[in-house]
C-alpha positions in Angstrom: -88.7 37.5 -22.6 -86.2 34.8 -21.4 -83.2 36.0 -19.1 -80.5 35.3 -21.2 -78.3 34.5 -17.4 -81.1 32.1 -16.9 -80.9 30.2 -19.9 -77.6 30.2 -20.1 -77.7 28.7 -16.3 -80.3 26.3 -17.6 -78.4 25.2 -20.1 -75.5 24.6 -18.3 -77.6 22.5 -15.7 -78.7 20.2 -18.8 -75.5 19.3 -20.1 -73.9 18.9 -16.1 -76.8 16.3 -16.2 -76.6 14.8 -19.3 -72.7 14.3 -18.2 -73.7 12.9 -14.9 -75.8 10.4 -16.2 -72.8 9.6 -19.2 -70.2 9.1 -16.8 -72.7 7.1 -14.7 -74.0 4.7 -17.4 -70.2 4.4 -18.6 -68.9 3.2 -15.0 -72.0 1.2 -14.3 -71.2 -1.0 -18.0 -67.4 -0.7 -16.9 -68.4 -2.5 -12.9 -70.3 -5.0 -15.5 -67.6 -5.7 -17.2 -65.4 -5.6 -13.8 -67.9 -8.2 -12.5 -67.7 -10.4 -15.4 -63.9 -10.8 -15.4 -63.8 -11.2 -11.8 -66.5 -14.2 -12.2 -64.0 -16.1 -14.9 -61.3 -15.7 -13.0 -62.8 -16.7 -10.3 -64.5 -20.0 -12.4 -60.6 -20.6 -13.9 -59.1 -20.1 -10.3 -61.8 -23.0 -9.2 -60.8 -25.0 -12.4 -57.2 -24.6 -11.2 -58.0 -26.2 -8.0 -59.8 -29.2 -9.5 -56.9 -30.1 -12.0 -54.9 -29.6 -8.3 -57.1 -32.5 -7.0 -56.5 -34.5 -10.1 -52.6 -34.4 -9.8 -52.9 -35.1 -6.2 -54.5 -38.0 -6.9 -52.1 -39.5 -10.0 -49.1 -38.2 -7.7 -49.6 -41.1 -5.2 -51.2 -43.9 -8.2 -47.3 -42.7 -9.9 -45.3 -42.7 -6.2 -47.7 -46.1 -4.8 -45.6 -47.5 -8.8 -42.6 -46.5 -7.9 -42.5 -47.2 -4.4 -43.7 -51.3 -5.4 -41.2 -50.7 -8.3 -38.3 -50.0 -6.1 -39.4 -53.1 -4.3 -39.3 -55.6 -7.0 -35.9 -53.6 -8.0 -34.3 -55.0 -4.7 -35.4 -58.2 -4.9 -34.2 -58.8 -8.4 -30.8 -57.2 -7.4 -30.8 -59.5 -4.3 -31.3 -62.2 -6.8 -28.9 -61.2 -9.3 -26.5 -60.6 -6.6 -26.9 -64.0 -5.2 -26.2 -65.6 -8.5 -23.1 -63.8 -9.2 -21.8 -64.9 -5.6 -22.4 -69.0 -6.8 -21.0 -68.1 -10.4 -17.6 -66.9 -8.4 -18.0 -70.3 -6.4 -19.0 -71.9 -9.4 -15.7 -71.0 -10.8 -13.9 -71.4 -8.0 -15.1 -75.0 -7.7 -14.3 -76.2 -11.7 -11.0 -74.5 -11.6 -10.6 -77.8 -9.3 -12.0 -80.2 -11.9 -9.7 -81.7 -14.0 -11.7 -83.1 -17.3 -8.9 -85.4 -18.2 -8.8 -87.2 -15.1 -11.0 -90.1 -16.5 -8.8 -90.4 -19.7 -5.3 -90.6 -17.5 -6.9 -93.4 -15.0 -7.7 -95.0 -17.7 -3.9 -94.9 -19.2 -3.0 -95.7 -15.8 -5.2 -98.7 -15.7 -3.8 -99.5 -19.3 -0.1 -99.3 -17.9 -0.9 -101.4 -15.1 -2.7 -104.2 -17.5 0.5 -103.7 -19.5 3.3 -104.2 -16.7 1.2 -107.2 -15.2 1.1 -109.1 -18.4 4.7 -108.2 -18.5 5.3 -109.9 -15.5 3.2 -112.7 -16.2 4.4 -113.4 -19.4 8.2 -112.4 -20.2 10.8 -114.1 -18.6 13.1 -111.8 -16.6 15.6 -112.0 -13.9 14.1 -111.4 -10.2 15.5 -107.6 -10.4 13.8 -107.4 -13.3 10.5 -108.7 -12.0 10.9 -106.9 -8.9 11.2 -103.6 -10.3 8.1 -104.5 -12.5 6.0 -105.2 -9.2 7.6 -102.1 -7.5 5.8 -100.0 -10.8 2.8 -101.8 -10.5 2.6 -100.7 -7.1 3.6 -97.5 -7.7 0.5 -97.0 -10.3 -2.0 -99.1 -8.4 -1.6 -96.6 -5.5 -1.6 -93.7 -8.0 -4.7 -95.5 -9.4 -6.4 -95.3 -6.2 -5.3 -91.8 -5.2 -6.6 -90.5 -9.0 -10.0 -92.7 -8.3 -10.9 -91.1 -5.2 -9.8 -87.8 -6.8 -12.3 -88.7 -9.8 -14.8 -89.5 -7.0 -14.8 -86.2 -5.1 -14.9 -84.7 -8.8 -17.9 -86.5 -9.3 -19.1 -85.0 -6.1 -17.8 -81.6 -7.1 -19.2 -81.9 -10.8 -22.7 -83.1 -8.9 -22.6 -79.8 -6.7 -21.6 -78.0 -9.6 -24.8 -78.5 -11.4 -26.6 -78.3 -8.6 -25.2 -74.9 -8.3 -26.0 -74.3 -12.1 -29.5 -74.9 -11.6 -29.3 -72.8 -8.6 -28.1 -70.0 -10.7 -30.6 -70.9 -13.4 -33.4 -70.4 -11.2 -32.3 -67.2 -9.5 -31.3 -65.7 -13.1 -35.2 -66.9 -14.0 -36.6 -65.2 -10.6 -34.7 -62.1 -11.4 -36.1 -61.6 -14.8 -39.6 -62.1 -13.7 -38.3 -59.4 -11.1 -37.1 -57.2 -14.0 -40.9 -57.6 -15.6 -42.2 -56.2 -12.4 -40.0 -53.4 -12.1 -40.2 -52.7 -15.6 -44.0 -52.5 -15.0 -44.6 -50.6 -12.6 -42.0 -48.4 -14.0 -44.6 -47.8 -17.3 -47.3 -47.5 -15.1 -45.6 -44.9 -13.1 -44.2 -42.7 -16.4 -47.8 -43.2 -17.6 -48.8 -41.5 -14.2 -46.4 -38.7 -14.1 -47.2 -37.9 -17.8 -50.6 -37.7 -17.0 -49.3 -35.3 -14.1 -47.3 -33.4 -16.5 -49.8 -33.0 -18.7 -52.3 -31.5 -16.2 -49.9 -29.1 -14.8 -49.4 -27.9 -18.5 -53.0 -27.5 -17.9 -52.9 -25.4 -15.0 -50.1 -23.3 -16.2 -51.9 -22.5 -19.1 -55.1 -21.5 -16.9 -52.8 -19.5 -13.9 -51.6 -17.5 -17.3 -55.3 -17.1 -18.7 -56.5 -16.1 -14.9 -53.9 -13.4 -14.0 -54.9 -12.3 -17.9 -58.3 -11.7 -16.4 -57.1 -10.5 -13.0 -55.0 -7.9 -15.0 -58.2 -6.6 -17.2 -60.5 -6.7 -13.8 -57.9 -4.5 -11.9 -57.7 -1.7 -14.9 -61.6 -2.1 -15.8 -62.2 -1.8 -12.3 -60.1 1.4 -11.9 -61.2 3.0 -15.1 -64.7 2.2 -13.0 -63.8 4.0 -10.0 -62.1 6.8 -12.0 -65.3 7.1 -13.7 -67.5 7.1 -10.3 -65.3 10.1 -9.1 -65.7 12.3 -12.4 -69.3 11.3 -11.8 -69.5 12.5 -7.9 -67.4 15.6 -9.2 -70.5 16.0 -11.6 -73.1 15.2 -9.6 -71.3 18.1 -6.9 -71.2 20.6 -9.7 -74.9 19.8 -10.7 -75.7 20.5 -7.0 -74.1 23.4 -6.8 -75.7 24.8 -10.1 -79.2 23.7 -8.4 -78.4 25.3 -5.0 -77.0 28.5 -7.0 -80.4 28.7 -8.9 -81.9 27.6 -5.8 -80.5 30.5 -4.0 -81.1 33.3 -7.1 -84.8 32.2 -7.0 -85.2 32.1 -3.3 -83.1 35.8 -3.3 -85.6 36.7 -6.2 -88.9 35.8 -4.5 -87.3 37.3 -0.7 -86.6 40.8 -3.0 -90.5 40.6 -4.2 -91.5 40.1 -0.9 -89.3 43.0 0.5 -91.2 44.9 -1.6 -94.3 43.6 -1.2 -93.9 44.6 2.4 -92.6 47.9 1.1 -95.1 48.6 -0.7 -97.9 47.6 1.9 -95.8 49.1 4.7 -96.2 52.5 2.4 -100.1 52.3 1.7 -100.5 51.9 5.9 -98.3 54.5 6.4 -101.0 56.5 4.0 -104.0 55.4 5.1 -102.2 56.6 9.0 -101.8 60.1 7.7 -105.1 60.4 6.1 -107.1 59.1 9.2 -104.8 61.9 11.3 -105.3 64.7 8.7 -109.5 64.0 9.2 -109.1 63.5 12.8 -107.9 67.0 13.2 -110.2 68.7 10.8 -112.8 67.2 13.2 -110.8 68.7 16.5 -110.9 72.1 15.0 -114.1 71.5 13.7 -115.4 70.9 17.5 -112.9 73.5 18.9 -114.8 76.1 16.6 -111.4 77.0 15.2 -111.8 76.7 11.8 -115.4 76.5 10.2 -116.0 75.0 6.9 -118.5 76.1 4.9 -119.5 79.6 6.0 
């Protein structure tokens, strides 16, 4: 018949083992899982780093845009800025040009006509004559002094266009200018979208990463937890062994006791028989006692 103390130690044994090897299958699948979030966080930490290279490298394309950008910007505002000086010359300049200046020499020229023939032809006194002569003088020199007026006009008028196409020109440089800085300008808002866009990118994967940071740390404590009830198992599965261990062995030393007991006892027999015959043969020699007589 089974002890029931034993079975109900066996028993007990089972099921610490059975939960022993629960707990350690269960923390074994949770370090699995532990090791598999840690590997794609890892892979989307490594993905972060590429997209890192890739802005890098459209950072300088965008600021190598903006830096020739910023170039071309100066010289078309060195350009523009030189035009606007001659346009305040150039107005500076025709605010001395008079446009009716060839209209009144010729009126002059038409008065003078008029006063000669006057003189030529209309009989007059000599004070009359000689005040016709003095005006005739009087708009010959005015003649002369508005020709050589009309003749640094011309000059002026000459500069003036020269100026014009000066302006003209610059105005034309400037614009091609303006293409350039507007150019590199695009190419540079192409670049920074592009750089906008990836770091969208690597927001989105820091996000999904510390996601999977966050489920490796609590899989990976729910692990360890699990590995501690196991140890705490496996100790009390030890201790149920060592306690059966230690019944049996203080089973098998109380049969030996007794063993020893028990042979200890037939020696001590055997002794007391060998001393009872050893006697019976003393008297028997002694002539003390006589057996059979």
């Amino acid at each position: 018949m089974v002890n029931p103390s034993k079975k109900k130690k066996r028993t007990e044994l089972d099921n610490a083992e059975k939960r022993f090897n629960e707990l350690i299958e269960k923390r074994n699948e949770m370090n699995e899982e532990a090791k598999i979030l840690r590997e794609e966080r890892n892979r989307l930490n490594e993905e972060k780093k590429g997209l890192f290279d890739k802005v890098e490298d459209h950072k300088q394309k965008r600021d190598g845009y903006v830096a020739v950008m910023r170039e071309h910007k100066f010289k078309r505002n060195e350009l523009q800025k030189r035009a606007k000086e001659l346009i305040t010359i150039k107005r500076e300049r025709t605010s001395d040009v008079k446009k009716t200046l060839p209209n009144d020499i010729l009126e002059v020229e038409a008065e003078i006509q008029l006063l000669d023939h006057k003189q030529q032809t209309v009989p007059m006194s000599l004070d009359a004559e000689k005040e016709v002569i003095d005006k005739i003088k009087v708009e010959l020199q005015r003649l002369v002094e508005m020709q050589k007026t009309l003749s640094d006009q011309d000059k002026t008028i000459e500069e003036l266009d020269k100026v014009n196409r000066s302006i003209t020109e610059l105005f034309e440089m400037a614009d091609k200018e303006h293409e350039l800085v507007q150019k590199n300008y695009d190419l540079s808002q192409e670049e920074h979208a592009k750089v906008t866009e990836i770091y969208n990118e690597i927001s989105y994967l820091i996000g999904e990463a510390n996601k999977k940071h966050e489920k490796f740390i609590k899989t990976r404590e729910r692990a360890d937890r699990l590995h501690q009830r196991a140890m705490d198992m496996r100790s009390k599965v030890l201790s149920i062994k060592r306690e059966g261990y230690l019944e049996r062995k203080a089973a098998r030393d109380l049969i030996d006791e007794q063993n020893k007991m028990v042979r200890d006892t037939l020696n001590d027999e055997e002794e007391f028989e060998k001393s009872i015959e050893d006697s019976l043969e003393m008297l028997k020699k002694s002539g003390k006692i006589t057996i059979g007589q």
